[in-house]
C-alpha positions as CSV (number, residue, x, y, z in Angstrom):
1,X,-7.0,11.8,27.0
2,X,-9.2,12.8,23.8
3,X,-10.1,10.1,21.7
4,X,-10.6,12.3,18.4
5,X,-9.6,10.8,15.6
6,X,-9.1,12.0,12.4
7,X,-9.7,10.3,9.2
8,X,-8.5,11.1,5.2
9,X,-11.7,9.7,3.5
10,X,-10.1,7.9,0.3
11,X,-13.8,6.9,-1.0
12,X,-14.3,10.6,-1.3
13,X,-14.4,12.2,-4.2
14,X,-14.7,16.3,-4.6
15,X,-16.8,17.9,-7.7
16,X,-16.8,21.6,-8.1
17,X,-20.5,23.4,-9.0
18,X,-19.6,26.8,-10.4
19,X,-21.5,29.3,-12.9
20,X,-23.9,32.1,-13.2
21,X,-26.8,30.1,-13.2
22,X,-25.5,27.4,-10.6
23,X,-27.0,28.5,-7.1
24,X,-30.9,29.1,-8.7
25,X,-29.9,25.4,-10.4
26,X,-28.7,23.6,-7.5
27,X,-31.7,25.0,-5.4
28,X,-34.4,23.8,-7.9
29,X,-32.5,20.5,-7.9
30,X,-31.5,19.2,-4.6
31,X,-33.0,18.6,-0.9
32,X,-30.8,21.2,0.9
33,X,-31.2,24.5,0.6
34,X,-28.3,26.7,-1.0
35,X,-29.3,29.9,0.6
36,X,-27.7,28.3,3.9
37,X,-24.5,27.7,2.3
38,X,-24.6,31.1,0.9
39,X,-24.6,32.3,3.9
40,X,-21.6,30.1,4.9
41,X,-22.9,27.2,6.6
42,X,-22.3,23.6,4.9
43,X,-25.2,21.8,4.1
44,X,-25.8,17.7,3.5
45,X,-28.4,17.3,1.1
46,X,-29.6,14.4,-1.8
47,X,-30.7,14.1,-5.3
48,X,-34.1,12.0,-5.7
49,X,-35.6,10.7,-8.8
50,X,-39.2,12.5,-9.4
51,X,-40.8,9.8,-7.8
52,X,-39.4,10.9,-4.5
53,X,-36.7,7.9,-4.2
54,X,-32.8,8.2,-2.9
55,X,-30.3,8.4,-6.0
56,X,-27.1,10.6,-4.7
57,X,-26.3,12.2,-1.0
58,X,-23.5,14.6,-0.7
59,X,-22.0,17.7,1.5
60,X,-22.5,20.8,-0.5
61,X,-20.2,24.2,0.8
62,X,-19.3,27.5,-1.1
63,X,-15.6,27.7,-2.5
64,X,-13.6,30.2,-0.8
65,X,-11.9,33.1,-3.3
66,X,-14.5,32.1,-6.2
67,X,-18.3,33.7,-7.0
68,X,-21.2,31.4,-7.5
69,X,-18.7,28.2,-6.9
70,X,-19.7,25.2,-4.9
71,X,-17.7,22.2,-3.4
72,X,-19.7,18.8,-3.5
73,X,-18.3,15.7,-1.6
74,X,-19.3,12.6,-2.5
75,X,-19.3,8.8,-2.5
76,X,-16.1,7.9,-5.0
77,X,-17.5,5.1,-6.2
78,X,-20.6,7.2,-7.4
79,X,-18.4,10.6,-8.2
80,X,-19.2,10.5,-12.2
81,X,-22.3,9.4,-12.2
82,X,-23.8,12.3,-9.8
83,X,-21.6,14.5,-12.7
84,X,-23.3,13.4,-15.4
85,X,-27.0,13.5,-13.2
86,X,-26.0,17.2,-12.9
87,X,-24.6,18.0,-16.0
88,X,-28.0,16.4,-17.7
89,X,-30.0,18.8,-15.7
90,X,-28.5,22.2,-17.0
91,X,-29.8,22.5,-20.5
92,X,-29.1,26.0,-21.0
93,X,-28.1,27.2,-17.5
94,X,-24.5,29.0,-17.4
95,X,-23.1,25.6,-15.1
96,X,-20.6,23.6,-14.7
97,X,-19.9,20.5,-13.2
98,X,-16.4,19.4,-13.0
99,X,-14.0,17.4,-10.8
100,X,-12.1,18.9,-8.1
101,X,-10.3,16.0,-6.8
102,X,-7.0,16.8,-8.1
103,X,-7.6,20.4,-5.7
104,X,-9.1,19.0,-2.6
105,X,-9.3,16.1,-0.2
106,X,-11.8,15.2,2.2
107,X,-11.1,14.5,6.0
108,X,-13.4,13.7,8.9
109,X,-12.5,14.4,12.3
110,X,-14.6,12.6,15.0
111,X,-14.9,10.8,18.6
112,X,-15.7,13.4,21.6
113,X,-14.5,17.2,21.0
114,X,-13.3,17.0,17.9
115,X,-12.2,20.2,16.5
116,X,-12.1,22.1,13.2
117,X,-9.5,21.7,10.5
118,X,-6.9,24.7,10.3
119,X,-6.3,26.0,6.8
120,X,-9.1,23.8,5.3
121,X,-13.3,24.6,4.4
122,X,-13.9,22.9,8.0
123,X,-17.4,22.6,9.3
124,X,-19.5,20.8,11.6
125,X,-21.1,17.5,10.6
126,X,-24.5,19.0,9.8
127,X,-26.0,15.1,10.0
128,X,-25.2,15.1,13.8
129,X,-23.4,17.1,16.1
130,X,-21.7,13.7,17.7
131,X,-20.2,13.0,14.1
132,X,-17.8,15.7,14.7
133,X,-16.2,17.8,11.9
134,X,-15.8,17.3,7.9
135,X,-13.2,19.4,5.5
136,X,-12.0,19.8,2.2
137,X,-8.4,20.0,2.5
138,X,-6.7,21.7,-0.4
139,X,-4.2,19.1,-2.1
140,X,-0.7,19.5,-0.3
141,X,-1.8,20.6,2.9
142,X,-1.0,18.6,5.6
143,X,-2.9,16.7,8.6
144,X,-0.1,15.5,11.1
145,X,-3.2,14.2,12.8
146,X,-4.5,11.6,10.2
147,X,-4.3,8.0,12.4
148,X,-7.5,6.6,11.1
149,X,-8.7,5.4,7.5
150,X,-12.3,5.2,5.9
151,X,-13.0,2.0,7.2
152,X,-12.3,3.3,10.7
153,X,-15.0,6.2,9.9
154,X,-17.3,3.7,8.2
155,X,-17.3,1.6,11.3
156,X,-18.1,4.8,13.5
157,X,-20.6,6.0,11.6
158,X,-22.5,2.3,11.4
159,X,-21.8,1.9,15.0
160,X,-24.8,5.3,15.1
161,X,-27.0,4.1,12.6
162,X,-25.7,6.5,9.8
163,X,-25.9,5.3,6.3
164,X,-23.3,5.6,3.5
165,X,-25.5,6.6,0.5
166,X,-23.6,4.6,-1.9
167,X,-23.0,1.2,0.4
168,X,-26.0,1.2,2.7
169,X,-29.1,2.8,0.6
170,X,-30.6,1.4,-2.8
171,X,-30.3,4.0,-5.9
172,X,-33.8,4.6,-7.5
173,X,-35.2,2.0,-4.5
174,X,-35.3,3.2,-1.2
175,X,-37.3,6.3,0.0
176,X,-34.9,8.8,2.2
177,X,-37.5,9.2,4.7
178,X,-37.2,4.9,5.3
179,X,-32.9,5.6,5.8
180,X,-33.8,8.4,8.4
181,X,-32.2,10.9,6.0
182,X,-35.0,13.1,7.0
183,X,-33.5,12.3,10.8
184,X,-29.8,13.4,9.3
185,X,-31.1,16.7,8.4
186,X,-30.7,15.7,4.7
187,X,-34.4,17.7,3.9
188,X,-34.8,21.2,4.3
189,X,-38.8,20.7,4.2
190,X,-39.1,24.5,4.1
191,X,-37.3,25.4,1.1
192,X,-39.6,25.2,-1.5
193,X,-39.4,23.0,-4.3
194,X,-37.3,20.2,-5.4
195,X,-36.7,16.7,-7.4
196,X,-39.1,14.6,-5.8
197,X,-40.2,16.9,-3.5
198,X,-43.9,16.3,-3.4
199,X,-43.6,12.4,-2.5
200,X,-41.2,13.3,0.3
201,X,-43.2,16.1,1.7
202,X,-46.4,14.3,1.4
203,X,-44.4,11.6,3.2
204,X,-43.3,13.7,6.2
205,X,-46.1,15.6,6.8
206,X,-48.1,12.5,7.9
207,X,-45.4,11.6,10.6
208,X,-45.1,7.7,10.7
209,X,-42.8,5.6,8.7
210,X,-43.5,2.2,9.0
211,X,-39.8,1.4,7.8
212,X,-36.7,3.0,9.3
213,X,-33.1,2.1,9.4
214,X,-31.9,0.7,13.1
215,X,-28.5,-0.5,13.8
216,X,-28.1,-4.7,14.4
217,X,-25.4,-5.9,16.4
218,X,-24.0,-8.9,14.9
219,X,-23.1,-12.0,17.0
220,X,-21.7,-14.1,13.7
221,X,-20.4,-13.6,10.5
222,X,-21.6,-10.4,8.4
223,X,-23.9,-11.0,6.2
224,X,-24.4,-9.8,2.6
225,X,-25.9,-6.6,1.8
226,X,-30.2,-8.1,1.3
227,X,-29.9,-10.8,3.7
228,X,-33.5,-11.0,4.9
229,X,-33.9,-10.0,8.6
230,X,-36.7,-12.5,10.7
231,X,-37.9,-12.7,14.4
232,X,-39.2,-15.6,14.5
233,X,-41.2,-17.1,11.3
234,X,-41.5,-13.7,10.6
235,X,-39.3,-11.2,8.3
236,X,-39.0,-8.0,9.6
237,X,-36.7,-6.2,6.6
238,X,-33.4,-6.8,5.4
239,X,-29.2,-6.2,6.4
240,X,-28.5,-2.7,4.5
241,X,-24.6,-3.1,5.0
242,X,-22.0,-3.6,7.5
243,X,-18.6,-2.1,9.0
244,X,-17.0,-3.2,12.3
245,X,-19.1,-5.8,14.9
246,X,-22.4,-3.6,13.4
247,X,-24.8,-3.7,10.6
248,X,-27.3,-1.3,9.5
249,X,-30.8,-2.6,8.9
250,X,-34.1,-1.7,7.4
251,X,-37.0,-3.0,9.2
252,X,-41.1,-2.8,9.2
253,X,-41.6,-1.2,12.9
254,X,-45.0,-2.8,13.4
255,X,-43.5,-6.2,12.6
256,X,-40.9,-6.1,15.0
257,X,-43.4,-4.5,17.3
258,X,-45.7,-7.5,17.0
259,X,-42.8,-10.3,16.7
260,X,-42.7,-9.3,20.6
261,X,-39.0,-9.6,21.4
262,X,-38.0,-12.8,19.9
263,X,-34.4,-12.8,18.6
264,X,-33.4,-11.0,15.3
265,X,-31.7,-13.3,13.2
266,X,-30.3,-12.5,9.5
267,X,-29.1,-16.3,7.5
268,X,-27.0,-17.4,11.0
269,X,-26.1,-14.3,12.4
270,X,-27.7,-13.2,15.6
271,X,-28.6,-9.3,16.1
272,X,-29.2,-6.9,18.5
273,X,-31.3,-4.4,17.4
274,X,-31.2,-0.9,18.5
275,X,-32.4,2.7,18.0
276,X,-29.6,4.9,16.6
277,X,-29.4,8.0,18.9
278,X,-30.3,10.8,16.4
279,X,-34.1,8.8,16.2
280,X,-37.5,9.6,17.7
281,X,-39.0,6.1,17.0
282,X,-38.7,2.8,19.3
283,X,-38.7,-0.8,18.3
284,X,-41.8,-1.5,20.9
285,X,-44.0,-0.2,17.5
286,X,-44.3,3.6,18.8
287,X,-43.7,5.9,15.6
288,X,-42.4,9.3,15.1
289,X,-45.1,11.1,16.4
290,X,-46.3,9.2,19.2
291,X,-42.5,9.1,20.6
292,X,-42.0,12.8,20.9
């Protein structure tokens, strides 16, 4: 018996990229690179602030039937302010940025085998192949197979240690290298320039992060989004966000390393902390390149 499920993502919204100018745009702009979804394959990419620091992620795909027209989905809550981000950053270029919501939905399928949507701009998760398969649905169609909601997804997702850029990471705080977005293929590092490009190259090519985003087991009540995270008298990072019996958390490796297994606590909740599986680093101190 399969145990896909498949998911209408209400916190989902869908913005259309279209114009002359927009491809050479986007590419100047944004971490992915749009030659790869020119060529048809759906790409996850961010927006940083010039200083190298998250502000927006989103799945990027080329609309079907229309020249130089992208389809960008992204957090809801977040929708018109990654518009306006955009529109800002046009000037003069023949773009547009408007929302597509009212034409297309966005689903996730996921659990073991899941398949492609029919009659939808289905692709595979390009964070992870164990996340299974994304679409935009055009507005009317129908998925008989929807028996999960966002929260269900959410919970799936934190269960593998993969962040929700509008819940989980800090807008003009956290570095996308520190939320394993590098991990979540989320920086194409070969495609030349882009908003805050230089601080996360420079940041990748020396190959240790001290912080990174692990998954914590909670044994308790959830605690808020900030809660400081301690082993012992020391603190080791903070709770990033929650969903289900997990919670995602960004922690020093050293200091965990060097709290030498004492129990993670975050206010009165116990945690368990673990590796997600996409990740090269271990909690024993040993960093990207030492782990490969």
């Amino acid at each position: 018996m399969s145990n896909t499920r498949t998911a209408l993502l209400d916190d989902r919204r869908v913005l259309r990229a279209h114009g002359a100018d927009v491809h050479d745009l986007l590419q100047r702009l944004v971490t992915g690179n749009l030659e790869a979804v020119d060529r048809g394959t759906p790409v996850y990419s961010l927006l940083l602030t010039p200083q190298g620091k998250f502000l927006f992620d989103f799945f990027i795909a080329a609309e079907p039937g229309r020249e130089a027209s992208y389809l960008i989905d992204c957090a809801a809550a977040r929708a018109a302010e990654l518009q306006k981000r955009l529109t800002m950053y046009k000037l003069r270029a023949d773009a547009a940025f408007d929302d597509a919501s009212a034409d297309y939905r966005v689903a996730a399928r996921f659990g073991d085998g899941a398949e492609a949507f029919d009659g939808a701009v289905s692709y595979e998760d390009p964070r992870a192949g164990f996340l299974g398969t994304r679409a935009f649905v055009p507005t009317g169609a129908e998925i008989a197979d929807a028996d999960a909601s966002a929260e269900d997804y959410r919970s799936f997702c934190v269960s593998r240690g993969v962040p929700d850029g509008a819940q989980d990471i800090g807008a003009d705080k956290d570095f996308p290298i520190e939320c394993n977005l590098d991990l979540l293929n989320g920086i194409d590092f070969k495609k030349g320039c882009f908003v805050g490009q230089e601080v996360a190259s420079r940041t990748h090519r020396k190959g240790k992060a001290r912080k990174r985003l692990v998954v914590a087991a909670m044994a308790g009540d959830a605690p808020d989004h900030g809660t400081d995270v301690t082993m012992g008298d020391a603190k080791i990072g903070s709770v990033c966000g929650h969903a289900g019996n997990d919670a995602l958390a960004l922690v020093f490796l050293d200091r965990v390393a060097r709290a030498g297994g004492a129990d993670a606590q975050a206010g009165d909740t116990r945690l368990t902390l673990r590796v997600p599986p996409y990740a090269a680093f271990t909690l024993d101190g040993t960093l990207e390149e030492d782990a490969q």
